[in-house]
C-alpha positions in Angstrom: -0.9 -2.3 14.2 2.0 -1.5 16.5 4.9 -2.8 18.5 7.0 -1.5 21.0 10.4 0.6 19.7 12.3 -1.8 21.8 11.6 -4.8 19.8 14.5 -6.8 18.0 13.2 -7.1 14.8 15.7 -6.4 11.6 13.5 -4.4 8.8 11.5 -2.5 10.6 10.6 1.3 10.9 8.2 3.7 12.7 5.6 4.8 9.6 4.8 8.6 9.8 0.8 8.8 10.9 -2.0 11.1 8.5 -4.4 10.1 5.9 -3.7 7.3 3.4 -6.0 6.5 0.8 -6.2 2.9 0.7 -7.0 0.4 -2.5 -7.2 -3.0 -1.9 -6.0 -5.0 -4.9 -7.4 -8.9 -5.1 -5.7 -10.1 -8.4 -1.8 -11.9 -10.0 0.6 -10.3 -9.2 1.8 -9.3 -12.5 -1.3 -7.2 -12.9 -0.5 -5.6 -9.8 1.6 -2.4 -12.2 -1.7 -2.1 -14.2 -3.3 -1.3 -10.8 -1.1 1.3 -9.5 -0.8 3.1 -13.6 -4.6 3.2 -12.0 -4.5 4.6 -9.5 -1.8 7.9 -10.1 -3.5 8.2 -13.4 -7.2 8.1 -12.9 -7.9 7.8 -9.6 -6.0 10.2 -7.7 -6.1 13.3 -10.1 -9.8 12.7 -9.7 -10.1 12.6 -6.2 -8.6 15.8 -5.6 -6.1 14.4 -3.1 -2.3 14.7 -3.5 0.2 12.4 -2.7 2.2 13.7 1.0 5.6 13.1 1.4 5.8 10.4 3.5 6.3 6.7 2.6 3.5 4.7 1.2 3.2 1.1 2.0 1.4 -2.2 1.2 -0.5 -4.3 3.6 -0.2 -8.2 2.4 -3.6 -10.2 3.7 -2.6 -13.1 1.4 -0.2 -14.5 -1.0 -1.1 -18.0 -3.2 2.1 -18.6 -4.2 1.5 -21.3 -6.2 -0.9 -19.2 -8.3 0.2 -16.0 -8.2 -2.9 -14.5 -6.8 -2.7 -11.9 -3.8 -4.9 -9.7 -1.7 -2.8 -6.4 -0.3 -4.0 -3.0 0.7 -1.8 -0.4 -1.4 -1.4 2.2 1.0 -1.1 6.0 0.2 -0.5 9.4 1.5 -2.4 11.7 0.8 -3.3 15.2 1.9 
């Protein structure tokens, strides 16, 4: 998704473009640490990927905030 650099929203920023390895975590949020131990501990020294410099990010596709329970895409570079 994009928007034009001339829009007026606060907290934004331009996110660097490449290859992101992407884990999409359905589950509470405070399992949402055991995911990520995961995913640097198993996961990526398996893959053979290593993590790039630039920023990760998370992609929210739902929050129950009455349960806890979330869907987010846990984005990360890698090269």
């Amino acid at each position: 998704m994009s928007i034009a650099g001339d829009v007026p929203f606060e907290n934004t920023c331009t996110i660097a473009g490449g290859k992101c390895a992407v884990y999409a975590y359905k589950g509470l949020g405070k399992h949402i640490y055991a995911a990520y131990q995961t995913i640097f501990t198993v996961w990526l020294p398996q893959a053979g990927y290593v993590l790039d410099d630039r920023s990760g990010f998370d992609i929210y596709r739902m929050v129950d905030e009455k349960s806890g329970y979330m869907e987010l895409d846990i984005c990360l570079p890698v090269k």
